[in-house]
C-alpha positions in Angstrom: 31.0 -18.1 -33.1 29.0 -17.9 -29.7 31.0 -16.4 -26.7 30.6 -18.3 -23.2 29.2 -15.9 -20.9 31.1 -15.6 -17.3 28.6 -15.4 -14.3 29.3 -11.2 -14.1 28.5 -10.7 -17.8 25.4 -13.3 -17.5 24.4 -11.3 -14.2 24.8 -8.2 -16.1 22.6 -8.9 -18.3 20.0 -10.5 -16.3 19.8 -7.0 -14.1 19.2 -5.3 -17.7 16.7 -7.1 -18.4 15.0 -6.3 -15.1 15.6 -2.9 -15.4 14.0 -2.8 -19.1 10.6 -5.0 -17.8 10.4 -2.5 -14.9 10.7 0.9 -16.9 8.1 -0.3 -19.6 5.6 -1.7 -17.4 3.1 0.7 -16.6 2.2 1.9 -14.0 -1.6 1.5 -12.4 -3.1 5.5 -12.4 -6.2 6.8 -10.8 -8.4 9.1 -13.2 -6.6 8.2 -16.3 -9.2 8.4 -19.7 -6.8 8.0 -22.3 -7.3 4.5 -22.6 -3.6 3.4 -22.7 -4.2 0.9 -19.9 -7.1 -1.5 -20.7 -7.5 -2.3 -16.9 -8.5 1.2 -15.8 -11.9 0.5 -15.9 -11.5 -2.8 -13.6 -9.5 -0.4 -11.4 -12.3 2.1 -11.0 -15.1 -0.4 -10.3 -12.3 -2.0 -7.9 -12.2 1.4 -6.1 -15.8 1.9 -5.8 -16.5 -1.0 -4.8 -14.0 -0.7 -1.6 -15.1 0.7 2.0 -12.7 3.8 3.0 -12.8 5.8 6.4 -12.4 9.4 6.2 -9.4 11.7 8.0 -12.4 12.4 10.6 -12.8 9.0 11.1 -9.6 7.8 11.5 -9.3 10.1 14.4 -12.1 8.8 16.1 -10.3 5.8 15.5 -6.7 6.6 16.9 -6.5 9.8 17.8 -4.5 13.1 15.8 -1.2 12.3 16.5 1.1 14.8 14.9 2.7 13.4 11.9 6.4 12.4 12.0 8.0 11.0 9.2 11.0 9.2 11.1 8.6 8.0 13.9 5.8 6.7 10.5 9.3 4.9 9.0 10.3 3.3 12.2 7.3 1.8 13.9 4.9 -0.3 13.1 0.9 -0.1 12.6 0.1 0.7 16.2 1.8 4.1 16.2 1.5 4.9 12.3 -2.4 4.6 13.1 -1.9 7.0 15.7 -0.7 9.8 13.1 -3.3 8.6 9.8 -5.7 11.0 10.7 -3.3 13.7 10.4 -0.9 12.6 7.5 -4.2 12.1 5.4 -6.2 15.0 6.6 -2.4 17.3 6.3 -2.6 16.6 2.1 1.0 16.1 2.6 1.3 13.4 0.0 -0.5 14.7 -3.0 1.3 16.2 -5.8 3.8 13.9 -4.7 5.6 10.8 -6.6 6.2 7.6 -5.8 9.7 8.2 -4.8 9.0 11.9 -2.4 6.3 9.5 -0.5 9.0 6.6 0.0 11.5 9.6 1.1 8.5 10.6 3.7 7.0 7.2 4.5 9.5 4.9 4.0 8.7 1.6 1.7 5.5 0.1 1.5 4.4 -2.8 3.6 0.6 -2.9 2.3 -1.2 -4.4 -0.6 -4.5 -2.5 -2.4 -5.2 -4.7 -5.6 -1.8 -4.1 -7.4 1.9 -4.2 -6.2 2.0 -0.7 -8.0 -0.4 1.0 -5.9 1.4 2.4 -2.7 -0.2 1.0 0.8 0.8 1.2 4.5 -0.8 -1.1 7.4 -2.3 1.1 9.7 -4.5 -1.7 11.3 -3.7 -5.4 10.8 -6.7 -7.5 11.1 -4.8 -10.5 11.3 -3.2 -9.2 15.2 -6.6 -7.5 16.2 -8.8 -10.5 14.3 -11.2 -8.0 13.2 -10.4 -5.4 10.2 -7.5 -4.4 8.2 -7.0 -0.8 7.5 -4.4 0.7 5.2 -3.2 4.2 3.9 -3.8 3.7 0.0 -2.4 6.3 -2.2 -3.7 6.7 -5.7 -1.7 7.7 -8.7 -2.6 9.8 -11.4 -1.5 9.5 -15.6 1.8 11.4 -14.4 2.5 9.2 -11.3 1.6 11.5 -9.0 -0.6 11.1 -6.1 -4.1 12.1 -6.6 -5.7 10.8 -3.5 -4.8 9.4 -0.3 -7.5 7.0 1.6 -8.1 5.0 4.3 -8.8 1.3 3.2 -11.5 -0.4 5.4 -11.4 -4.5 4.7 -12.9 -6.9 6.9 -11.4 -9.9 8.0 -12.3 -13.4 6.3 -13.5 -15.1 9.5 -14.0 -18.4 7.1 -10.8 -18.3 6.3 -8.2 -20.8 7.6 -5.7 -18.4 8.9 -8.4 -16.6 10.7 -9.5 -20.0 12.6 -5.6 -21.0 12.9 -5.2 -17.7 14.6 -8.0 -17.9 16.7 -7.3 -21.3 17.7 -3.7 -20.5 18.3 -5.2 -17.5 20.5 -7.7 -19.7 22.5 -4.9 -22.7 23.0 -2.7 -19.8 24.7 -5.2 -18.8 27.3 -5.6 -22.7 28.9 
């Protein structure tokens, strides 16, 4: 005889089954040769293929503001840009797991080719119309951070939120 589920137990369930999908997944690694994860190779190429600034760089960039983790949590790109040269060029982050660099960055708000791969917005292309950049930290077989980079993307300028943007931008001027 089937039992009629009440909205808790059906809830209840639904969250364990979340939980379950979420522990088994794996998780995208940098470095990894075991072949456990057929994608890795895609992942490498993906990397290679990328434009990244160096800590030097970014300081040309934005300057060597100190790094302060409550400050990096509670702004927004324009002043976590400001302290990228010295977060990446500190090596504060590697050795570190997912959860320590959430604890010391705060949640992620940037996108590097997989939700599982940790990114900030230190530079949104879609405010400056001209490039993204991004604090892209790389996990290794453990899920530990391996690398930390500076993501370099250019801005689509064919696409149509670039011209919407633009327009919007040129309208507000008359």
């Amino acid at each position: 005889m089937l039992k009629t589920l009440t909205k808790f137990e059906l809830l209840g369930a639904l969250c364990l089954l979340l939980l379950l999908t979420l522990f088994t997944t794996p998780i995208p690694t940098f470095g990894q040769s075991d072949g456990v994860h057929e994608w890795v190779d895609i992942y490498k190429t993906y990397v290679k293929e990328q434009e990244f600034i160096d800590a030097a760089e970014a300081k040309k960039r934005w300057g060597d503001m100190k790094f302060d983790s409550k400050v990096f949590k509670e702004s927004g790109w324009q002043k976590k840009s400001l302290m990228t040269a010295n977060l990446v060029g500190s090596n504060l982050l590697i050795g570190k797991t997912r959860i320590e660099m959430e604890e010391i960055l705060g949640p992620t708000d940037g996108y590097f080719w997989d939700d599982h791969i940790p990114a900030y917005v230190v530079e949104d292309g879609r405010e400056t119309l001209n490039l993204n950049f991004q604090i892209v930290c790389l996990l290794d077989a453990d899920g530990k951070i391996k690398k930390v980079l500076i993501h370099k993307k250019k801005i689509n300028r064919n696409s149509k939120s670039y011209k919407r943007e633009l327009q919007k931008r040129e309208n507000s001027k008359k």
